[in-house]
C-alpha positions in Angstrom: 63.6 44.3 29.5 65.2 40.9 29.1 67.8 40.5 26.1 67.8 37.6 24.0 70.5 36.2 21.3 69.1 36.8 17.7 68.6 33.1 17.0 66.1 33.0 20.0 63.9 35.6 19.1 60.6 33.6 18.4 57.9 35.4 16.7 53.8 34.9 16.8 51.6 36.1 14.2 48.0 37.5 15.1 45.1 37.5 12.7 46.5 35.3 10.0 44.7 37.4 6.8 46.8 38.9 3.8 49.4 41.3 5.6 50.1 38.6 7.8 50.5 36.0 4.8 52.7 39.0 2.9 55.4 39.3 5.9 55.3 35.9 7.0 56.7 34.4 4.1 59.8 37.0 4.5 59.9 36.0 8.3 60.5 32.3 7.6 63.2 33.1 5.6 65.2 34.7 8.5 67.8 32.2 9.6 67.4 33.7 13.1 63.7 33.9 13.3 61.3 31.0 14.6 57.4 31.8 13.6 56.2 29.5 16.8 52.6 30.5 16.6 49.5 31.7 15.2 46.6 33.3 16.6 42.7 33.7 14.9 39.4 34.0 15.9 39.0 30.8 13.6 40.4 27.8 14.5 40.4 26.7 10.4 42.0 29.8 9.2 45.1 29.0 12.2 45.3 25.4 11.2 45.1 26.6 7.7 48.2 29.3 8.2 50.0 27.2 10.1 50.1 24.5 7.9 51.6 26.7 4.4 54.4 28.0 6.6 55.1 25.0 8.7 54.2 27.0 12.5 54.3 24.3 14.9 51.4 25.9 17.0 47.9 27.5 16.4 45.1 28.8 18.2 41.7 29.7 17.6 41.8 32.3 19.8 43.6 35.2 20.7 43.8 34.6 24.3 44.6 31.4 24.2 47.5 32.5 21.5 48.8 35.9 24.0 49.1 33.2 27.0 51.6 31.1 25.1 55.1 31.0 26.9 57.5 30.2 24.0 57.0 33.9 22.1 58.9 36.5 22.3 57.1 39.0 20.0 53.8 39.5 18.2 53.3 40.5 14.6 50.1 42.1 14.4 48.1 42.1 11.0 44.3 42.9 12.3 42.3 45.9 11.2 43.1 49.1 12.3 40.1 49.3 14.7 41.8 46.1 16.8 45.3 46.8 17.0 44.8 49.0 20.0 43.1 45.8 21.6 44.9 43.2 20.6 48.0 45.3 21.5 47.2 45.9 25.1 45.9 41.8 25.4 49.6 40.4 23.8 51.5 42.9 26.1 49.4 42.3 29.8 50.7 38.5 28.8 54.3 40.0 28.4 54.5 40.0 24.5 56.6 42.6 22.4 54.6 44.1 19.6 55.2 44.5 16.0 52.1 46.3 15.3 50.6 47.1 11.7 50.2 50.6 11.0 48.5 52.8 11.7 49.3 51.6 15.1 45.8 52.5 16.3 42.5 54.6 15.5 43.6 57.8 17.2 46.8 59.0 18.8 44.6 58.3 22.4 44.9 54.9 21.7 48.6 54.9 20.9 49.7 56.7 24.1 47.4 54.1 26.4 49.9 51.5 23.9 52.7 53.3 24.7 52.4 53.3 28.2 51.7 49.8 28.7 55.0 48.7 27.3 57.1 51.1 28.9 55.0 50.0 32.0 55.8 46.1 31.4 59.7 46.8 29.7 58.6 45.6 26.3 59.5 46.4 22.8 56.9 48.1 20.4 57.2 49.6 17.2 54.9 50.4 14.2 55.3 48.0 10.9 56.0 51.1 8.7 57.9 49.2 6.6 59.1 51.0 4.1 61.0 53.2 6.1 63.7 50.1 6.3 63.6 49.3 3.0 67.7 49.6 1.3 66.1 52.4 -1.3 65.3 54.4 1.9 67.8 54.0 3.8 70.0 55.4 1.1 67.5 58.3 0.3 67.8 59.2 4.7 71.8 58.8 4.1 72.3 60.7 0.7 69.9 64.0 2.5 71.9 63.7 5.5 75.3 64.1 3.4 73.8 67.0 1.3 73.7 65.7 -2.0 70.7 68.0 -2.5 71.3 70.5 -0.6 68.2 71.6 2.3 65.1 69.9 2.0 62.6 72.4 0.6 59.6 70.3 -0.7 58.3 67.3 -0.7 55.2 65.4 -3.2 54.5 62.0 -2.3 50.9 60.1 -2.9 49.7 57.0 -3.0 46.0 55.9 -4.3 44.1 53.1 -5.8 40.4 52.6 -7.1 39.2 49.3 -5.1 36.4 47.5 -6.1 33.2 48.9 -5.1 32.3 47.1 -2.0 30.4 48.8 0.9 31.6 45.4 3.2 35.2 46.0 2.4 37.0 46.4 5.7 38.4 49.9 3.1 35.0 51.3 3.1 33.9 50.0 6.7 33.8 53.0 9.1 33.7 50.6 12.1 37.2 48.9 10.9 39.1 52.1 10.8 38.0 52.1 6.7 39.0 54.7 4.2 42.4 56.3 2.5 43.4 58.3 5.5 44.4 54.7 8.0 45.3 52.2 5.3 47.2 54.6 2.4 47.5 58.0 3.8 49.9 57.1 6.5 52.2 56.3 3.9 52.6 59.7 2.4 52.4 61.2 6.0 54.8 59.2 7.9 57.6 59.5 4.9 56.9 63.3 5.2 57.7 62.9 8.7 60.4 61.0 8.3 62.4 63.5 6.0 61.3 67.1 8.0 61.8 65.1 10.9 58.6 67.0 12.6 54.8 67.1 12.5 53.7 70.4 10.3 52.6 73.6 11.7 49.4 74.2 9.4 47.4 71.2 7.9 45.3 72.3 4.7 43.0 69.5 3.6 40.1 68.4 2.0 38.8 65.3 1.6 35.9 63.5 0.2 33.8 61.2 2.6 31.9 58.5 0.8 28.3 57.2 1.1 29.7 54.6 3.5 31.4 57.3 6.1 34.8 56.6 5.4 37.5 59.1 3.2 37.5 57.9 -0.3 40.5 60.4 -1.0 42.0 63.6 0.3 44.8 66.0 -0.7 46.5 67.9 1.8 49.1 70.9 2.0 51.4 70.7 5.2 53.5 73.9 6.4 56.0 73.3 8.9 57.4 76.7 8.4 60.7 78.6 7.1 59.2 77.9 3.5 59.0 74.0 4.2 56.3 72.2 2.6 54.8 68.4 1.7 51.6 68.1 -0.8 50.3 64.6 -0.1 47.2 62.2 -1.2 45.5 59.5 -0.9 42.6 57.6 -2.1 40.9 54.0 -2.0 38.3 55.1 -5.0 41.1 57.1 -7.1 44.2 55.6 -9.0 46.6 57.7 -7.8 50.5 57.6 -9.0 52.4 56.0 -5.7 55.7 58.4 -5.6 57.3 60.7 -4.0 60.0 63.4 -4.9 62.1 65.4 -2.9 63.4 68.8 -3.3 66.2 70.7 -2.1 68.5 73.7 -3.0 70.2 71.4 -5.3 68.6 68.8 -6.8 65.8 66.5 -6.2 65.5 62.6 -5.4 62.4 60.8 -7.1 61.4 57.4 -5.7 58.9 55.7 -7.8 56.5 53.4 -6.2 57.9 54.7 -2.9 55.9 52.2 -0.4 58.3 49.3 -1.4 61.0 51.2 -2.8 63.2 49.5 -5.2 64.8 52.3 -6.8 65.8 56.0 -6.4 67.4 58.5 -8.5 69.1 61.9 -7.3 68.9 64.7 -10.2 71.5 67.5 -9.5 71.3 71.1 -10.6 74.7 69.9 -12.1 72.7 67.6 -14.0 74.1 64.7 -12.8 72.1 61.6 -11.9 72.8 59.5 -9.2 70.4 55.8 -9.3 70.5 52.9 -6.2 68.8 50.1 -7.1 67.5 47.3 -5.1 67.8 43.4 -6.9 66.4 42.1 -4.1 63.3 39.6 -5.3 61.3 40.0 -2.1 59.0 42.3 -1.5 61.0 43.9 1.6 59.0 43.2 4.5 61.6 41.4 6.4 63.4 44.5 7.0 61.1 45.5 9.4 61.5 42.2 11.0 65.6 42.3 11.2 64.8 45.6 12.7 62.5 44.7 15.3 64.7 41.7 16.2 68.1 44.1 16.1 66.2 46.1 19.0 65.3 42.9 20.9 68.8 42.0 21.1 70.2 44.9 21.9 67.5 45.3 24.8 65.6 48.5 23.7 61.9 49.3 23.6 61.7 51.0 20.6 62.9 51.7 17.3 65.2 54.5 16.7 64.2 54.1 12.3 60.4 54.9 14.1 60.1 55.8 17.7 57.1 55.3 19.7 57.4 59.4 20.1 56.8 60.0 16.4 53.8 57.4 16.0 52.0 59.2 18.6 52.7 62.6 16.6 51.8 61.0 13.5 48.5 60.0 14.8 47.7 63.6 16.1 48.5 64.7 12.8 45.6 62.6 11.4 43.8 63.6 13.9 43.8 67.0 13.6 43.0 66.0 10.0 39.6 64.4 10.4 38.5 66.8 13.1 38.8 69.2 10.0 36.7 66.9 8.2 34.3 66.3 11.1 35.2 62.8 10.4 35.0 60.2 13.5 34.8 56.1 14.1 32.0 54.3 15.6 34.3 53.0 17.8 36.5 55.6 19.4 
């Protein structure tokens, strides 16, 4: 794939709804990012994105957006159910791809994804952004150095009790709707992260809704030698959003762990150890700078979230609701 300087990498934005709106206005504030372009089914809703964060060009449709010459790579922010779509349409017109998690519906979906880019050279990655976030990177870097010793355990959940609206995209089986796409991947994918692996047993439950979707679940995984993660989700429960990790020798707790700000190490010393992030924004950009560090540097994919592990992740939660006897309209 063709390299390009930092200051040329010039970014379009797909489906301009709240996601979009959330990491946008951290992209603009990259001094070596240019937001050329935005893309929506609704020529209004463009015009009317374009115009807050000053995009020179928008289109009210995604065609018309994927054929546009002048970007480099696309931020997608549709529904679950689309990103395998609008994926596959942005990369036939020679787009990289910054794709929302989950990346797709099913882990199916992500290999046809995966082989398309390596197919057409280009770079895509999955916007778990958290996992670039300065709390985390000093979690990965403080594990790797043993300040608690092996990684034993891990508890990490993240919930909330929306609204009760059976037309919310959360409770809409046909848009990918319920904890296990939208929340769940956040618990899941840090689990990953830290064992480094998919477990070897899955032990779930969940509780599917009058709608079709999973309001919550709780799950054990076991990926052997006495390893474990307990994680949860919900979109009808108000969880506690945190994770803590355990090891031979202390623990690290990371409240609010989706956007971490802060992290604490507690020794079997009894010694604490806090990193704090000042930082005023919410931390989407990092995921940005990241995506625009592999552009540079001409690679496909992410080494903070490989293409590899996405897929893996995604058979995880499929293996998951195939216990649950849990499928999409649209797979």
């Amino acid at each position: 794939m063709k390299t390009r300087k930092p200051s040329a990498v010039r970014w379009g934005i797909l489906a301009p709804g709240g996601i979009s709106r959330a990491f946008t206005r951290e992209l603009v504030k990259i001094p070596d990012a240019r937001v050329v372009a935005v893309g929506s089914r609704s020529a209004e809703r463009a015009d009317a994105f374009a115009g807050e964060f000053g995009i020179p060009k928008s289109y009210g449709s995604y065609e018309e957006f994927a054929r546009d010459p002048d970007i480099d790579i696309v931020y997608i922010g549709s529904p679950h159910s689309h990103h395998h779509e609008h994926s596959l349409l942005c990369m036939n017109e020679g787009k990289s791809i910054l794709c929302e998690k989950s990346l797709a519906m099913n882990a199916r979906q992500v290999r046809e994804m995966e082989q398309a880019a390596r197919e057409k050279g280009l770079f895509l990655m999955e916007a778990m952004w958290t996992r670039f976030l300065p709390a985390i990177r000093w979690v990965r870097s403080r594990i790797s150095d043993g300040s608690i010793g092996e990684v034993t355990t891990i508890h990490a959940t993240f919930g909330f009790r929306l609204a009760w609206n059976p037309e919310h995209r959360l409770l809409n089986p046909e848009l990918g709707g319920g904890a296990l796409l939208d929340a769940g991947i956040y618990p899941i994918s840090f689990a990953s992260m830290i064992f480094g692996m998919q477990p070897k047993d899955i032990h779930s439950s969940a509780r599917i809704g009058s709608t079709g979707v999973d309001e919550w679940f709780a799950a054990l995984f076991d990926y052997g030698d006495a390893r474990s993660a307990q994680v949860g989700s919900s979109v009808q429960l108000p969880l506690r959003t945190e994770a803590v990790i355990y090891g031979t020798e202390g623990r690290i707790e990371i409240p609010s762990f989706i956007g971490a700000k802060k992290a604490t190490i507690v020794s079997c010393s009894g010694t604490d150890e806090t990193f704090n992030d000042n930082d005023n924004d919410r931390g989407m950009k990092h995921e940005a700078i990241e995506a625009m560090r592999c552009l540079s540097e001409g690679l496909r994919e992410s080494p903070g979230i490989p293409i590899t592990e996405s897929i893996a992740i995604m058979e995880t939660l499929d293996r998951m609701r195939s216990d649950w006897n849990l499928t999409y309209p649209n797979e």
